[in-house]
N, C-alpha and C positions, 0 to 999 in steps of 0.2 A: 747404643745397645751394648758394644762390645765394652763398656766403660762401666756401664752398670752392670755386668754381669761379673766382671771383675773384682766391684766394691763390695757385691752381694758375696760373694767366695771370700775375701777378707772378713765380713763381718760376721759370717757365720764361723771364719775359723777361729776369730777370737773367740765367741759366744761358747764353741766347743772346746776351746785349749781352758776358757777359767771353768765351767763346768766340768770336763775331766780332770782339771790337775785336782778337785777339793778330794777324788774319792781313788782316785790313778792313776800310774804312770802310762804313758805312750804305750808301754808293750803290753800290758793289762788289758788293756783296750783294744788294741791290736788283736790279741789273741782273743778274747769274748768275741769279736766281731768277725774274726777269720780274715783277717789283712795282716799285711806288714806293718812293719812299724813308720817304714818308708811312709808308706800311703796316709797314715796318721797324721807322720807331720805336716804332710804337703798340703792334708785336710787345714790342717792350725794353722799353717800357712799363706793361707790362702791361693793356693796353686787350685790350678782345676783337673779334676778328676772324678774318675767315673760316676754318675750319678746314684747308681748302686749301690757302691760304695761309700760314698756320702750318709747316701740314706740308711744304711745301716750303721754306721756313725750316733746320726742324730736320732734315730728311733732308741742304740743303747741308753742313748743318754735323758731319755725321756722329751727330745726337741722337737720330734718329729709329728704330732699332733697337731700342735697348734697348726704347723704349716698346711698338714693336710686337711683340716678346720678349715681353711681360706682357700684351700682349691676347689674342697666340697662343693665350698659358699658359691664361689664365683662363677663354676661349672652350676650349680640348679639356675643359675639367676641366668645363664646364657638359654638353658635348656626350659626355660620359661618364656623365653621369647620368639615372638611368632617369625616361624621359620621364612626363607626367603622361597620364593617359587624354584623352582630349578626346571632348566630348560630343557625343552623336550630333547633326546635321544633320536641321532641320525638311526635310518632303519638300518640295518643290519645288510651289508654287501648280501646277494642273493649266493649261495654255493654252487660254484660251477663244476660243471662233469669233467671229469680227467679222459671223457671220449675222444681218443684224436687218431 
């Protein structure tokens, strides 16, 4: 998991370093998105970092769609499936009196 999570942070910072170099430098970028330039490149990088961050990243850059496209997707397809039972709930301890 940690290996794939990894490859996926690489692949998207090249995907973002050739989509922003055609139209911006790092600080361009930076600044439209309200980051450092630091966090920019650690994005290109593929260093991991805030998810937030990220995602205002790839939304400037128009990337951010498609991804949420496939969460959409996968999220109805779970929420189309019939739910599991869930088990009943111990009763509730009875509230005792503080009479002493």
């Amino acid at each position: 998991m940690q290996k794939e999570a990894s490859s996926l942070n690489q692949s998207l910072g090249q995907l973002v370093k050739q989509i922003r170099a055609e139209s911006m430098d790092q600080s361009e970028l930076a600044v439209r998105v309200g980051l450092s330039r630091n966090t920019i490149s650690a994005i290109e990088n593929g260093k991991a970092v805030n998810s937030e961050a990220l995602f205002a990243v790839l939304a400037q850059l128009n990337l951010l769609q498609p991804i949420t496209a496939v969460v959409e997707q996968q999220l109805a397809q779970f929420n189309n499936q019939p739910q599991k039972k869930q088990r009943k709930q111990r009763k509730a301890n009875p509230e005792l009196s503080n009479d002493f």
